[in-house]
Biopython code that builds the backbone (N, CA, C, O; Angstrom):
import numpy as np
from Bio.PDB.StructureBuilder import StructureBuilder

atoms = [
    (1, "UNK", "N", (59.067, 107.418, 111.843)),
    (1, "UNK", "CA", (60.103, 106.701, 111.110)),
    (1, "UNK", "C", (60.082, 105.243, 111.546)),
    (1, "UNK", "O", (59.774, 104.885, 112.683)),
    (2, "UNK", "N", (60.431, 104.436, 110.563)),
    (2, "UNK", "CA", (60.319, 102.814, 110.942)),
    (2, "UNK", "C", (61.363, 102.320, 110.762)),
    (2, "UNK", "O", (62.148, 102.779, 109.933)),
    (3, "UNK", "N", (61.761, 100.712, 111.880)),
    (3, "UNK", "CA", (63.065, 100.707, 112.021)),
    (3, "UNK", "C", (63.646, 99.981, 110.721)),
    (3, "UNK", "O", (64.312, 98.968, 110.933)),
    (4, "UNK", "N", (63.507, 100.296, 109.707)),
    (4, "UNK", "CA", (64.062, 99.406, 108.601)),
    (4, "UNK", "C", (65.222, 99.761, 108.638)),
    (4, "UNK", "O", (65.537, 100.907, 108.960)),
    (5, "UNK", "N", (66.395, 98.493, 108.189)),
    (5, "UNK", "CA", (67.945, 99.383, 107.632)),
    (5, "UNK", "C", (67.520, 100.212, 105.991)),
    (5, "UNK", "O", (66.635, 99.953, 105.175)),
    (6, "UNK", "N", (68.218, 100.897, 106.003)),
    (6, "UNK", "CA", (68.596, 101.717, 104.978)),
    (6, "UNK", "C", (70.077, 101.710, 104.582)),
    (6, "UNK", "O", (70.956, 102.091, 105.355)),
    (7, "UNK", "N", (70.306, 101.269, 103.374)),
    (7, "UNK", "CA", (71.961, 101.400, 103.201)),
    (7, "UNK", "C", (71.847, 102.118, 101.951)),
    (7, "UNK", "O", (70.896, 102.070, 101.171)),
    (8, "UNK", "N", (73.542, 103.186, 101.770)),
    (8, "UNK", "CA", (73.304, 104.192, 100.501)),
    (8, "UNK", "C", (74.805, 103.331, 99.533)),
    (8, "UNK", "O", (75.989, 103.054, 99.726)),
    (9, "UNK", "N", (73.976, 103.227, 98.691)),
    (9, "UNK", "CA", (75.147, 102.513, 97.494)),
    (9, "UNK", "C", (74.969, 102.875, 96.154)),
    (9, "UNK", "O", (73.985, 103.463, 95.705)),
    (10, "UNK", "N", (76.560, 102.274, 95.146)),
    (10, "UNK", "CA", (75.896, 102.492, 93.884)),
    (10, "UNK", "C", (75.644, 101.313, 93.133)),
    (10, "UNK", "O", (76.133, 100.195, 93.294)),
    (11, "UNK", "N", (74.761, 101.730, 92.236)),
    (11, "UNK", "CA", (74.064, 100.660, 90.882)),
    (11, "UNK", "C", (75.005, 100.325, 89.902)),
    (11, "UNK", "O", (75.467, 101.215, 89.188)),
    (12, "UNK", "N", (75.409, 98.955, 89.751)),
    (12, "UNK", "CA", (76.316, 98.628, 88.956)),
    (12, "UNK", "C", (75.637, 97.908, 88.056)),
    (12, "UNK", "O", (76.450, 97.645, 87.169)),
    (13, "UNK", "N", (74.274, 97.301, 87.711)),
    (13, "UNK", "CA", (73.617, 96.585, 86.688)),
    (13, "UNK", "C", (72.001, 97.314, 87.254)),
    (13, "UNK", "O", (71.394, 97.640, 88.274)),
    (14, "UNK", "N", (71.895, 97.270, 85.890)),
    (14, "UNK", "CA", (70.454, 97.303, 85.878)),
    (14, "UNK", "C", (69.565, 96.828, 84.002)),
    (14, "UNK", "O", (68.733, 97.314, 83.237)),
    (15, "UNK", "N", (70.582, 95.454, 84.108)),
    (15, "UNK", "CA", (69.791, 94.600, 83.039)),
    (15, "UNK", "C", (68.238, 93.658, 83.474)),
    (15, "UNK", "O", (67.713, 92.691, 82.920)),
    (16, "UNK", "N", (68.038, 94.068, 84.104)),
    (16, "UNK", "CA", (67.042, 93.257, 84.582)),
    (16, "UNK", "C", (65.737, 93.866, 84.956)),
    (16, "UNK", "O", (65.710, 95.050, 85.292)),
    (17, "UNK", "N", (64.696, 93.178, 84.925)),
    (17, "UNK", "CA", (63.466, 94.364, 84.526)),
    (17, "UNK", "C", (63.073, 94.453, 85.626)),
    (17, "UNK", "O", (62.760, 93.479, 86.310)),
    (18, "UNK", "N", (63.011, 95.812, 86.050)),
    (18, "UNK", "CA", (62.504, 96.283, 87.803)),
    (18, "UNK", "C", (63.440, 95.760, 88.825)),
    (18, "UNK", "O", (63.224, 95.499, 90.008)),
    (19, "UNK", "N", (64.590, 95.656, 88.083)),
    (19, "UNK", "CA", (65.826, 94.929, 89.572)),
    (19, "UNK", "C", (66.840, 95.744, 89.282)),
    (19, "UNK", "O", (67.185, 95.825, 88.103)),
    (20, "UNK", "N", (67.277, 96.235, 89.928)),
    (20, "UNK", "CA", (69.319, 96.845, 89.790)),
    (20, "UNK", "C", (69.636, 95.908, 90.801)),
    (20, "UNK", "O", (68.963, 95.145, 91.494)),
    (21, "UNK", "N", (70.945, 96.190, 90.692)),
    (21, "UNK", "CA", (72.094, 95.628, 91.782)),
    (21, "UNK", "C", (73.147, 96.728, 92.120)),
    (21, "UNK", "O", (74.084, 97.200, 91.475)),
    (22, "UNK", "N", (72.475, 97.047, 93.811)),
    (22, "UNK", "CA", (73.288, 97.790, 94.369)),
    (22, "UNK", "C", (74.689, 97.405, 95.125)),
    (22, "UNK", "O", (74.925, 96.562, 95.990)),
    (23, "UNK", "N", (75.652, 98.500, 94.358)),
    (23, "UNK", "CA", (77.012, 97.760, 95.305)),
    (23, "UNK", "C", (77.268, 98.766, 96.900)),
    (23, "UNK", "O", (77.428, 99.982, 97.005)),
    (24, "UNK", "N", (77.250, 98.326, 97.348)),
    (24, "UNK", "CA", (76.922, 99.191, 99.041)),
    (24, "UNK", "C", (78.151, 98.476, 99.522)),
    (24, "UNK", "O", (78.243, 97.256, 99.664)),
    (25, "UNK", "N", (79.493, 99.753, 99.860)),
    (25, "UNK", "CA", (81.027, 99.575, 100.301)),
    (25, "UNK", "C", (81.204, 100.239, 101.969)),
    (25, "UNK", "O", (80.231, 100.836, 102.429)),
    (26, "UNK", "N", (82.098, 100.142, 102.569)),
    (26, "UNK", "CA", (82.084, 100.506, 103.941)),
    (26, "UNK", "C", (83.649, 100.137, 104.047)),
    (26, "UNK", "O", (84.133, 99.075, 103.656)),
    (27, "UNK", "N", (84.632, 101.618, 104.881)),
    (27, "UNK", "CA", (85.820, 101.083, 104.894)),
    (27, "UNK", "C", (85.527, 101.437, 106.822)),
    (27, "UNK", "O", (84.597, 101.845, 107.518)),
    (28, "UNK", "N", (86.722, 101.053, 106.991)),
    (28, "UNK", "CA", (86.564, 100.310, 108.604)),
    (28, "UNK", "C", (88.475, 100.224, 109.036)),
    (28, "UNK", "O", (89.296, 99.544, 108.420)),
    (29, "UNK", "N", (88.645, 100.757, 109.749)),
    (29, "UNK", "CA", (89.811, 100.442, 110.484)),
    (29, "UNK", "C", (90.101, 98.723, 111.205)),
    (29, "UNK", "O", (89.358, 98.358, 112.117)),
    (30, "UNK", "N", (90.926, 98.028, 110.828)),
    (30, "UNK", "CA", (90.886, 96.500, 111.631)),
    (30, "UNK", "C", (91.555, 96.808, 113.006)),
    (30, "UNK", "O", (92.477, 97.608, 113.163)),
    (31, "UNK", "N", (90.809, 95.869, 114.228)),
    (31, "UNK", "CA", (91.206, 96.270, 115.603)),
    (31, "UNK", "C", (92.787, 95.658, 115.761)),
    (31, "UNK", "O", (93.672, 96.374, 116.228)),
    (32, "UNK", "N", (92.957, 94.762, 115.481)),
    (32, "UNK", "CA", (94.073, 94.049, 115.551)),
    (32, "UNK", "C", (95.817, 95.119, 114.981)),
    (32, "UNK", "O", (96.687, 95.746, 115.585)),
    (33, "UNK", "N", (95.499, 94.750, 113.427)),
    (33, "UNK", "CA", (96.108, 95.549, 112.718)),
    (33, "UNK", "C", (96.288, 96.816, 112.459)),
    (33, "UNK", "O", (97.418, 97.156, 112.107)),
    (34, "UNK", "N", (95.148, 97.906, 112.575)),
    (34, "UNK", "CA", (95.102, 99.239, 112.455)),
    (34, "UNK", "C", (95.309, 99.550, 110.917)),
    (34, "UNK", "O", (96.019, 100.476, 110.528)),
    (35, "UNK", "N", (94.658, 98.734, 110.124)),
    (35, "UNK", "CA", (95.082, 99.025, 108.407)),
    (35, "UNK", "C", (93.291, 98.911, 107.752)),
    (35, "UNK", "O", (92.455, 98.008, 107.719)),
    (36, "UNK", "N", (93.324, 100.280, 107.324)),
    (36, "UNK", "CA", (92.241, 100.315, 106.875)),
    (36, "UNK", "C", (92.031, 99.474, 105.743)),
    (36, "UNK", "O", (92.714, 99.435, 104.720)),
    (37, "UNK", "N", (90.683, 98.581, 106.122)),
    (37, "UNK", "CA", (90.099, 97.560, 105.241)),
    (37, "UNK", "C", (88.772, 98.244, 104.280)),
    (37, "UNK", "O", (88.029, 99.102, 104.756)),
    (38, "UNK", "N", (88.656, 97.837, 103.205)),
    (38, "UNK", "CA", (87.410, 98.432, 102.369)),
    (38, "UNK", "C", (86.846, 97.201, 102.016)),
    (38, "UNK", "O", (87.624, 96.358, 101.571)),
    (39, "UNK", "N", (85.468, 96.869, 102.134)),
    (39, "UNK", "CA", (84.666, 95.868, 102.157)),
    (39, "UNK", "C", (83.915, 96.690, 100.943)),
    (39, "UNK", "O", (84.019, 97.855, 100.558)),
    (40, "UNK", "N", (83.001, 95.425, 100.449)),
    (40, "UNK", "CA", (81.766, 95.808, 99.398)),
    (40, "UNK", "C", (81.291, 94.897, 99.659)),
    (40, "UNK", "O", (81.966, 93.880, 99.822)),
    (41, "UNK", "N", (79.515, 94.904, 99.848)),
    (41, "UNK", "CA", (78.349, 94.136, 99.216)),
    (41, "UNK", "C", (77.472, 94.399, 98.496)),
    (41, "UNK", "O", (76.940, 95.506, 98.579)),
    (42, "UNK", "N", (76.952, 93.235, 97.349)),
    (42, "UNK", "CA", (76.047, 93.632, 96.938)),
    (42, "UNK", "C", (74.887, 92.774, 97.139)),
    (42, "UNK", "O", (74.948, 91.583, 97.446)),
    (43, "UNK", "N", (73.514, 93.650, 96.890)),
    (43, "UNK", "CA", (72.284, 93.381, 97.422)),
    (43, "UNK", "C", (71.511, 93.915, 95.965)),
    (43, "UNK", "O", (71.613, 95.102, 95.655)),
    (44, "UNK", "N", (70.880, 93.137, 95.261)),
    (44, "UNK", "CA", (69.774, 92.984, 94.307)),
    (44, "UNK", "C", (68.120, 93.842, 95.002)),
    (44, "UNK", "O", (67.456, 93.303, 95.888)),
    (45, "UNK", "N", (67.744, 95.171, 94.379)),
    (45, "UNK", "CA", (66.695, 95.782, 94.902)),
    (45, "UNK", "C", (65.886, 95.995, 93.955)),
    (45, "UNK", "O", (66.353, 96.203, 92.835)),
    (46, "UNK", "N", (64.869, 95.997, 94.103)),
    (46, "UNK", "CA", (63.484, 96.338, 93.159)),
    (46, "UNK", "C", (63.630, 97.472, 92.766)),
    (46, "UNK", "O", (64.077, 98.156, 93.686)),
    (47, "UNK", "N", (63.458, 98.139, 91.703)),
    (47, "UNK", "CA", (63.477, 99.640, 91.159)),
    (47, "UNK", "C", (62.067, 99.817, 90.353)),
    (47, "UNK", "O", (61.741, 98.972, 89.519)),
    (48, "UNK", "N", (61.301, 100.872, 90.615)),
    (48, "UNK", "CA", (60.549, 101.656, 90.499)),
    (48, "UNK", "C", (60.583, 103.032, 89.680)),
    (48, "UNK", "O", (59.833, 103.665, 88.937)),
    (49, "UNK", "N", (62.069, 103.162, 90.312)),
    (49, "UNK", "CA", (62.378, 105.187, 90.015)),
    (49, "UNK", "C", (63.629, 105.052, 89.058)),
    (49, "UNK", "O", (64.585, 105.826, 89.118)),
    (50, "UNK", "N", (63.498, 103.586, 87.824)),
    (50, "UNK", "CA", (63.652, 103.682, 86.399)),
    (50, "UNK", "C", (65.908, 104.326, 86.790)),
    (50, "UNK", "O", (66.349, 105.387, 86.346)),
    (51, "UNK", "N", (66.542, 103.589, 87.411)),
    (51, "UNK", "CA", (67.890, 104.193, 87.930)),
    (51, "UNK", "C", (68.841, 103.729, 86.907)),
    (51, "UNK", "O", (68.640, 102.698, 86.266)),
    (52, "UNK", "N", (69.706, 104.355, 86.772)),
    (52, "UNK", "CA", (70.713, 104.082, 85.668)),
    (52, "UNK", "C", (72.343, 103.736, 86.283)),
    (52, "UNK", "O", (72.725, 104.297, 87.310)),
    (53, "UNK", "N", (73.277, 102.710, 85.500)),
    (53, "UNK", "CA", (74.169, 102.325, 85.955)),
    (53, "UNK", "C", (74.825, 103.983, 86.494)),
    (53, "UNK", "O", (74.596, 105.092, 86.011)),
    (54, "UNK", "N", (75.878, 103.506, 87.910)),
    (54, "UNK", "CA", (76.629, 104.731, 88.521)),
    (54, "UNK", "C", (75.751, 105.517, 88.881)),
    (54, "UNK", "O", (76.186, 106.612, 89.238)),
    (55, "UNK", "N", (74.504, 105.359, 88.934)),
    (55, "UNK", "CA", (73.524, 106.668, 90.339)),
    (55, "UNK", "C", (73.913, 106.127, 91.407)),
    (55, "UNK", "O", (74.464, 105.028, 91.360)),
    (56, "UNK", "N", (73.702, 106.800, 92.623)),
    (56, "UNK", "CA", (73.801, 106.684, 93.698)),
    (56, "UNK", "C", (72.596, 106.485, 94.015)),
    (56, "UNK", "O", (71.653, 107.056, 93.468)),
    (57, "UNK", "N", (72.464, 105.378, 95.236)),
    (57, "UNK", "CA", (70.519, 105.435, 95.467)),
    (57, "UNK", "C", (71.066, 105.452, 97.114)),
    (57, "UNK", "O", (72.135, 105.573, 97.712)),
    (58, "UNK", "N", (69.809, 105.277, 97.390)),
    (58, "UNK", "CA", (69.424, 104.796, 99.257)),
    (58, "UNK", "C", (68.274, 103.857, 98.764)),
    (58, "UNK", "O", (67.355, 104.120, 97.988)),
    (59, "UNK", "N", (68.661, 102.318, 99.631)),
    (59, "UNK", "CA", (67.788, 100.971, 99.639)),
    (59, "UNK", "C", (67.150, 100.939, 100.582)),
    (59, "UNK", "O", (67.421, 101.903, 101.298)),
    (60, "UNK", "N", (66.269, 100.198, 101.065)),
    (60, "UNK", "CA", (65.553, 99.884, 102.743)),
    (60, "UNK", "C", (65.073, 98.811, 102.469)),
    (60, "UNK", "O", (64.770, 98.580, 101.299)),
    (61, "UNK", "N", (64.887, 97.924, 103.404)),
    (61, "UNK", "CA", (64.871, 96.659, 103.756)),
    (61, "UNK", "C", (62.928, 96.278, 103.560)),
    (61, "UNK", "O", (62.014, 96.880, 104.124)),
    (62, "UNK", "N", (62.846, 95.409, 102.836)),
    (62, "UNK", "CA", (61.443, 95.164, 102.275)),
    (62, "UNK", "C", (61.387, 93.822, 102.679)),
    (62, "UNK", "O", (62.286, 93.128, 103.153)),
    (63, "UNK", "N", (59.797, 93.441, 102.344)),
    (63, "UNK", "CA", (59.465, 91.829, 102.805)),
    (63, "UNK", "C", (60.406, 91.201, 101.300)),
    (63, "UNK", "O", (60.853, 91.910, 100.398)),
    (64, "UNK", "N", (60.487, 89.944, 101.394)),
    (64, "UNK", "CA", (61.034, 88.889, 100.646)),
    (64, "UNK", "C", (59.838, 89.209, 98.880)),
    (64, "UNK", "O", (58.696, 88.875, 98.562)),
    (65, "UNK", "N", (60.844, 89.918, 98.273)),
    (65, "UNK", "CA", (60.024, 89.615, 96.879)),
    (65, "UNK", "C", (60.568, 89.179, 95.507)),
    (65, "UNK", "O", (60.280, 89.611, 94.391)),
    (66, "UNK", "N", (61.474, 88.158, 95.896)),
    (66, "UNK", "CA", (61.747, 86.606, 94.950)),
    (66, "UNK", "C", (63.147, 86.092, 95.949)),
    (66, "UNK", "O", (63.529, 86.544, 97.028)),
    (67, "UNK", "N", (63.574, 85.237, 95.300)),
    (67, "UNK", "CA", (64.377, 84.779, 96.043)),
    (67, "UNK", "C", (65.857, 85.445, 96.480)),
    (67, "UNK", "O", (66.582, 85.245, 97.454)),
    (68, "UNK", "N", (65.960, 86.232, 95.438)),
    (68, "UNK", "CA", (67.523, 86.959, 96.474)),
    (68, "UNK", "C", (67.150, 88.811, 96.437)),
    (68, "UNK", "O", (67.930, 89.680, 96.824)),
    (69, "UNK", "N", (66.048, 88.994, 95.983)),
    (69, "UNK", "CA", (65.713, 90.353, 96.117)),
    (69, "UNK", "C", (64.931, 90.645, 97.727)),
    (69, "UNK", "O", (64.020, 89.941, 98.161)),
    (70, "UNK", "N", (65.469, 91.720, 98.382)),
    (70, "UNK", "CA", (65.038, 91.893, 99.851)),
    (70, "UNK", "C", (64.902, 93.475, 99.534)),
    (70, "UNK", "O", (64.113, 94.131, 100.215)),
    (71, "UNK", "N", (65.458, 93.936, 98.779)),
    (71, "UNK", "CA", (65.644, 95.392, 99.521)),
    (71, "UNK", "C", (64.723, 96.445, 98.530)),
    (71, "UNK", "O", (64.364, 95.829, 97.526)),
    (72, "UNK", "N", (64.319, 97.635, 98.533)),
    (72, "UNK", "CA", (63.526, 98.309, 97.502)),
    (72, "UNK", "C", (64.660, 99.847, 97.263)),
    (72, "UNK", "O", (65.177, 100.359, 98.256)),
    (73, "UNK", "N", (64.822, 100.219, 96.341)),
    (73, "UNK", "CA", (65.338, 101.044, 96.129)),
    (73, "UNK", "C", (64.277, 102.682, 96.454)),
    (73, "UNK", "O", (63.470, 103.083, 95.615)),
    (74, "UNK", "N", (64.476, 103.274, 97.551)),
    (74, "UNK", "CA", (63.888, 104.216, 97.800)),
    (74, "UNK", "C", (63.493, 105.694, 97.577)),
    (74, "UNK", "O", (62.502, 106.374, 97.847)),
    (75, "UNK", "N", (65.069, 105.977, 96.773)),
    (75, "UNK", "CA", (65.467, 107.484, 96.559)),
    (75, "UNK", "C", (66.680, 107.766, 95.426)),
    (75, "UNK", "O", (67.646, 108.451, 95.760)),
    (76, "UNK", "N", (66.638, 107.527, 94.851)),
    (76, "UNK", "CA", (67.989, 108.546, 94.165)),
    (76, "UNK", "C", (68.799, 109.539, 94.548)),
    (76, "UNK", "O", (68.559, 110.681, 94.156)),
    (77, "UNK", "N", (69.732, 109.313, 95.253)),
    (77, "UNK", "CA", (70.654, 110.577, 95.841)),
    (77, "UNK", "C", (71.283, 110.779, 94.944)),
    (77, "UNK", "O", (70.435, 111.400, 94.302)),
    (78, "UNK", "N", (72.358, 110.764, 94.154)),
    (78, "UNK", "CA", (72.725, 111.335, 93.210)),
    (78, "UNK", "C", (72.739, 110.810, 91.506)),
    (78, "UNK", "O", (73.030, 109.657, 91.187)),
    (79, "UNK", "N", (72.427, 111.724, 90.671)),
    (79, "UNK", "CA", (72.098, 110.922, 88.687)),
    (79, "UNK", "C", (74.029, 110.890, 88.693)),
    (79, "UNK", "O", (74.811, 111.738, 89.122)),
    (80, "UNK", "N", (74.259, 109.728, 88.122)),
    (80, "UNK", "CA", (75.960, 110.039, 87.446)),
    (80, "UNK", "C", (75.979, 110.947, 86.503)),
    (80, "UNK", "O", (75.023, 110.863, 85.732)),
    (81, "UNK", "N", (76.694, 111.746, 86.300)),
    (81, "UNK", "CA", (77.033, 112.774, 85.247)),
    (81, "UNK", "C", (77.698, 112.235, 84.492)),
    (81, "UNK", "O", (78.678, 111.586, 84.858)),
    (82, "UNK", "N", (77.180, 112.415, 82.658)),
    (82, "UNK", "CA", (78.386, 112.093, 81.695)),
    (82, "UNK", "C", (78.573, 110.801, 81.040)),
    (82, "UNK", "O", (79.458, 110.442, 80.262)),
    (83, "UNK", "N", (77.241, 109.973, 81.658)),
    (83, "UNK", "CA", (77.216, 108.712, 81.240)),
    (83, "UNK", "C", (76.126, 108.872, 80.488)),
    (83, "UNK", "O", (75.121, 109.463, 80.881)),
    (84, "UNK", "N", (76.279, 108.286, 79.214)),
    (84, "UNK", "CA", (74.703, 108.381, 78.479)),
    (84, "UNK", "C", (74.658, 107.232, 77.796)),
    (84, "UNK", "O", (75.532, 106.703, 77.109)),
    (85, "UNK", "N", (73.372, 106.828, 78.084)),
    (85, "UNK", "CA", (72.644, 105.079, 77.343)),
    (85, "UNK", "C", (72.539, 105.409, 75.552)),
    (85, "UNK", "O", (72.224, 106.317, 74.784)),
    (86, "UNK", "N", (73.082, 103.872, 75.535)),
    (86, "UNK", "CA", (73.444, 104.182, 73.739)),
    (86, "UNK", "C", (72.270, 104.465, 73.136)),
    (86, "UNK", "O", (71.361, 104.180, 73.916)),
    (87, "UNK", "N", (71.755, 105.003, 71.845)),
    (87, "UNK", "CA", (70.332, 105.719, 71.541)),
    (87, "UNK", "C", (69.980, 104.122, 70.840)),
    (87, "UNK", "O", (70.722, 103.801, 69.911)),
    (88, "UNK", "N", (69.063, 103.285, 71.181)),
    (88, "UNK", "CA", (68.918, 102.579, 69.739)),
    (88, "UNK", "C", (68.115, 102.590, 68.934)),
    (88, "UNK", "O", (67.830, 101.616, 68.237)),
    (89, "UNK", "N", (67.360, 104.188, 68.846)),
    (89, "UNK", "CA", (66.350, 104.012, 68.114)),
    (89, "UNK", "C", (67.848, 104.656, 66.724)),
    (89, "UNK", "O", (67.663, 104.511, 65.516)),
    (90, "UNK", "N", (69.223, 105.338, 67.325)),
    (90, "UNK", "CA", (69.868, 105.864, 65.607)),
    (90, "UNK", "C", (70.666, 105.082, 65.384)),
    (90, "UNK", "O", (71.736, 105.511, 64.952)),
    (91, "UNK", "N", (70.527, 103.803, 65.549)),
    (91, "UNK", "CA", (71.771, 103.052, 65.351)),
    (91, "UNK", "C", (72.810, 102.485, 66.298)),
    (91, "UNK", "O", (73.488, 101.494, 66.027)),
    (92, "UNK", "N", (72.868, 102.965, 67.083)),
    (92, "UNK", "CA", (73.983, 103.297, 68.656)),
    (92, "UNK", "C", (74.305, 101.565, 68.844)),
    (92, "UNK", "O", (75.477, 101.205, 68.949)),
    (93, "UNK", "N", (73.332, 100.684, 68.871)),
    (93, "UNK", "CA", (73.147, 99.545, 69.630)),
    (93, "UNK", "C", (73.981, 98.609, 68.606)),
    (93, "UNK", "O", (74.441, 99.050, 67.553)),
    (94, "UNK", "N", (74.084, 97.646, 68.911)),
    (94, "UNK", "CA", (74.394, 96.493, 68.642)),
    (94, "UNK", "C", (73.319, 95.926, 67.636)),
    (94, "UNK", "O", (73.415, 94.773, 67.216)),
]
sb = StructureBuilder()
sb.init_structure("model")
sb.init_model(0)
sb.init_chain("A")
sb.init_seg("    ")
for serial, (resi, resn, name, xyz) in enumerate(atoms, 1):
    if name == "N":
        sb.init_residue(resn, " ", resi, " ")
    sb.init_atom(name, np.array(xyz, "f"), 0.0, 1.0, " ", f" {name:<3s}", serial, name[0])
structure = sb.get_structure()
């Protein structure tokens, strides 16, 4: 195993050809306050394995391949259920 990070998030765009944008959240207790805080980032990853808005993936940390893309999308952990891409070959689209 190699020490890359790996973070598991979900895909909120994937207009872009061979790129999604993963939103990767983390909640955290504050030391001070004791009030749970919920953070989100997102990180732009290369896609390969064709992912659709609301999957769940796992990313890992890749060399620099354009300027704000770092990470590669590795795995699909879970398909969203119940969401389906408009057809445009019957009309569906715009």
């Amino acid at each position: 195993m190699n020490t890359r990070r790996r973070l598991t998030g979900v895909v909120i765009s994937n207009k872009m050809q061979k790129t999604v944008v993963v939103e990767v959240s983390r909640t955290y207790i504050h030391q001070l306050y004791k009030k749970v805080v919920r953070s989100k980032r997102r990180f732009m990853a290369h896609d390969e394995l064709n992912c659709q808005i609301g999957d769940q993936v796992r990313i890992v940390e890749s060399r620099p391949l354009s300027r704000r893309k770092r990470w590669v999308v590795e795995a699909i952990v879970r398909h969203q259920v119940g969401v389906e891409a408009p057809n445009l070959a019957q009309g569906g689209g715009a």
